[in-house]
C-alpha positions in Angstrom: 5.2 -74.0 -146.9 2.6 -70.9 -145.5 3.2 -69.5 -142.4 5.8 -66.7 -141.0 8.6 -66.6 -139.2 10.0 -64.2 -136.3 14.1 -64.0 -136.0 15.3 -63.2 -132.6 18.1 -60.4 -132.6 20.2 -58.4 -130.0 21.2 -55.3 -130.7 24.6 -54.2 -129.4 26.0 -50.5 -128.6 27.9 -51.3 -131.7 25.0 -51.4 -134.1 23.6 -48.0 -132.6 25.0 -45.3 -134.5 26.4 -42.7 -132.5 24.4 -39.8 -131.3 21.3 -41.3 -132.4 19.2 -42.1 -129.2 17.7 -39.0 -128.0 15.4 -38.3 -125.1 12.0 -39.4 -126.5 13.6 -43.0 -127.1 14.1 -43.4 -123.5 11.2 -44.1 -121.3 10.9 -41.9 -118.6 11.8 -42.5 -115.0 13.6 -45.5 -116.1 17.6 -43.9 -116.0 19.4 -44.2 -112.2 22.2 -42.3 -110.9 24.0 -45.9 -111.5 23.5 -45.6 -115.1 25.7 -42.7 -115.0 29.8 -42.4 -115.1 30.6 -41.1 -111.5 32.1 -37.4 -112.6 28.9 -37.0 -114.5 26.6 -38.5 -111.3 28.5 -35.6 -108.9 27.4 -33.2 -111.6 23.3 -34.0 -110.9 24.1 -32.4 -107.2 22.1 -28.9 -107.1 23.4 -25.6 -105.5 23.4 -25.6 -101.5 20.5 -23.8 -100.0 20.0 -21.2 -97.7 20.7 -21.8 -94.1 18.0 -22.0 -92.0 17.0 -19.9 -89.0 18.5 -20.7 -85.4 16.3 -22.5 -83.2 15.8 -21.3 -79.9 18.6 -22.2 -77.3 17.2 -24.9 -75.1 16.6 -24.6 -71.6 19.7 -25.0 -68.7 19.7 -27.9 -67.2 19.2 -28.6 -63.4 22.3 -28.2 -61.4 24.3 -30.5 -60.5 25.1 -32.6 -57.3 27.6 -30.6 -55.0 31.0 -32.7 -54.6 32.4 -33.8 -51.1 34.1 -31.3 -49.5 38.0 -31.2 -49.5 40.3 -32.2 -46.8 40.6 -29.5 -44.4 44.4 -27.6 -45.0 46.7 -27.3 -42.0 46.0 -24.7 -38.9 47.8 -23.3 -36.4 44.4 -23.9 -34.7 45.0 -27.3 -34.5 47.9 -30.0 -34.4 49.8 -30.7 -37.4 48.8 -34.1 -39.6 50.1 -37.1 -38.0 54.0 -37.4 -39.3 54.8 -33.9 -39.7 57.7 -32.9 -39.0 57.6 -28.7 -37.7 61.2 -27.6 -37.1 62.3 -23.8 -35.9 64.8 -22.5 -33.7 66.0 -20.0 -30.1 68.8 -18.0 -29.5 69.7 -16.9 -26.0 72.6 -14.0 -26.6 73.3 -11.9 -23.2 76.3 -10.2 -21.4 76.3 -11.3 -18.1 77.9 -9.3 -14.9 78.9 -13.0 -13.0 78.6 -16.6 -12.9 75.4 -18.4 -11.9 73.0 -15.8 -13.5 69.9 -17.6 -14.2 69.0 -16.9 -18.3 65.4 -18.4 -20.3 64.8 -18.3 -23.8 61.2 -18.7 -24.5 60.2 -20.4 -28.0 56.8 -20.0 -28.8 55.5 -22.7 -31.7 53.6 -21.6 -34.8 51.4 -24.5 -34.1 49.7 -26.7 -31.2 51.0 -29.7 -30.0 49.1 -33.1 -30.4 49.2 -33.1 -26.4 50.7 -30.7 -24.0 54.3 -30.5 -23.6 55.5 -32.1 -20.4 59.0 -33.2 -18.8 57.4 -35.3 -16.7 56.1 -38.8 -17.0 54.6 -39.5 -19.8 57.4 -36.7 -20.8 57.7 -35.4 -24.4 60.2 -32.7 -24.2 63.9 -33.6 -24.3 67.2 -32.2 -25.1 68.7 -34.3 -28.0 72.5 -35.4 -27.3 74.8 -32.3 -28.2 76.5 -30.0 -26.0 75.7 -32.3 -23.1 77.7 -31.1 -20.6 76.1 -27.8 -20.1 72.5 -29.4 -19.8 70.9 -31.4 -17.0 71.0 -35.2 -17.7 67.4 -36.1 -17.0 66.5 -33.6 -19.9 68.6 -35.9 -22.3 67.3 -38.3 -24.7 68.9 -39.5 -27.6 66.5 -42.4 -28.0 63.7 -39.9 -28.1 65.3 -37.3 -29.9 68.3 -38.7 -32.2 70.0 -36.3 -34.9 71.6 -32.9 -34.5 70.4 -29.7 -34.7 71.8 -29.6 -38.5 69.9 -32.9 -39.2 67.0 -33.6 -36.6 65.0 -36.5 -36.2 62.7 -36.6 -33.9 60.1 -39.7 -32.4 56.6 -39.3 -32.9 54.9 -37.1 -30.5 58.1 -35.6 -28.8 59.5 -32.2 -28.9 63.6 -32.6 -28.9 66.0 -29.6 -28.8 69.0 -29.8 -30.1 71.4 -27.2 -28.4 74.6 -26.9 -30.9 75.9 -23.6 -29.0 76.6 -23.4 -25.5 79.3 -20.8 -24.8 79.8 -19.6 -21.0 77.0 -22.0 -19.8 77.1 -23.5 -16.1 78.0 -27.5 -16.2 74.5 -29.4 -16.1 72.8 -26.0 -16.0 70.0 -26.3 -18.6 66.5 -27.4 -18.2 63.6 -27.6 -20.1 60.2 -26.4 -19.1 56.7 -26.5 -21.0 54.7 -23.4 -21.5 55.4 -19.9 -20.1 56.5 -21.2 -16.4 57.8 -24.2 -14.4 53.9 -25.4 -13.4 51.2 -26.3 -15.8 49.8 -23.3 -17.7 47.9 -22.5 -21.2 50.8 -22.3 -23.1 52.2 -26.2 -22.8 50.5 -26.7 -26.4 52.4 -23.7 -28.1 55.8 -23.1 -27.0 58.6 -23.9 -24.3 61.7 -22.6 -22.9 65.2 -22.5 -21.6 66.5 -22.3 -18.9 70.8 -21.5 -17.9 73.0 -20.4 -15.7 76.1 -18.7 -16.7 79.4 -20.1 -16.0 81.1 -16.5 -15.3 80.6 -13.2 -16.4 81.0 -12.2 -19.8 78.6 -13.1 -22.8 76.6 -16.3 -22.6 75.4 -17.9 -25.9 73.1 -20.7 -26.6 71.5 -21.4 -29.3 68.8 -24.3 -31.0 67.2 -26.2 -32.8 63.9 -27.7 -32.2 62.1 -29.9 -34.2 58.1 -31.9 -33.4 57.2 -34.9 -34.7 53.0 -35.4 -35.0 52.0 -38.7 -33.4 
């Protein structure tokens, strides 16, 4: 027979002797960082370099859109949010030389009324139901004005007084006025009074409670 022949072989890592590939038997470019264990891949990593310079800040933006403004806060100026409740107080203390001496007690508000004060119709300014006997019946309301003057509770829009002293006061004897005087005058929106007789002489006490109630 004439001819040759050619006999196909794979060679295994087993029949390469250790340590005998070198660098010249492997072609170039041809090794990947998968080819390599992963401790020895981290290892290929060079040193950090240096940092670079900072850039130039960039420019402020445009303003922004000014926000609605808040809810105006309570004022003195004006009347109280509706369902407030404002609460404060009088005291009428005097020695008296007889009976039938006319006394006032003037309380002026720290606030202004929704409306002017008024005892009459539409009236907002009643005595609530304590110490009855020493106050003039048409000033009494309960319905308006029910509570005490230790736990008041008055209607919407009405100004109740609740009188828990009334020492050496005239039967029926006490009224309630708006303002500074018995007719209509600047002060009906801030502030009311009093008004007793004694029952003999000696010292005559009254005090209250008032309390509003923003309609």
């Amino acid at each position: 027979m004439s001819g040759s022949a050619t006999a196909a072989m794979v060679i295994t890592g087993k029949q390469i002797k250790d340590n005998s590939i070198t660098s010249k038997d492997i072609k170039n470019g041809s090794l990947r960082v998968k080819d390599f264990k992963a401790s020895e891949a981290s290892k290929l990593r060079g040193p950090a370099g240096a940092s670079g310079a900072n850039g130039a800040p960039g420019a402020t933006g445009a303003p922004g859109a000014t926000g609605t403004a808040g809810a105006a806060g309570a004022s003195a100026f004006a009347p109280p949010p509706s369902g407030t409740v404002v609460k404060g107080g009088g005291i009428l203390n005097v020695q008296v030389s007889a009976g039938n001496a006319s006394m006032r007690s003037y309380a002026p508000l720290p606030f202004t009324t929704t409306t002017p004060l008024s005892e009459t119709a539409p009236r907002n300014l009643f005595f609530g139901a304590q110490n009855t006997g020493s106050l003039n019946a048409d000033d009494v309301d309960a319905t308006a004005c029910p509570g005490t003057a230790e736990a008041p509770n008055p209607t919407a829009g009405k100004m109740c007084v609740y009188v828990n002293q009334a020492t050496n006061v005239a039967a029926l004897s006490g009224f309630l006025y708006p303002g500074a005087d018995v007719s209509a005058d600047g002060a009906d929106s801030n502030g009311f009074y009093v008004y007793t007789d004694s029952n003999a002489a000696g010292t005559m006490i009254v005090r209250y409670v008032w309390a509003y109630k923003a309609p």
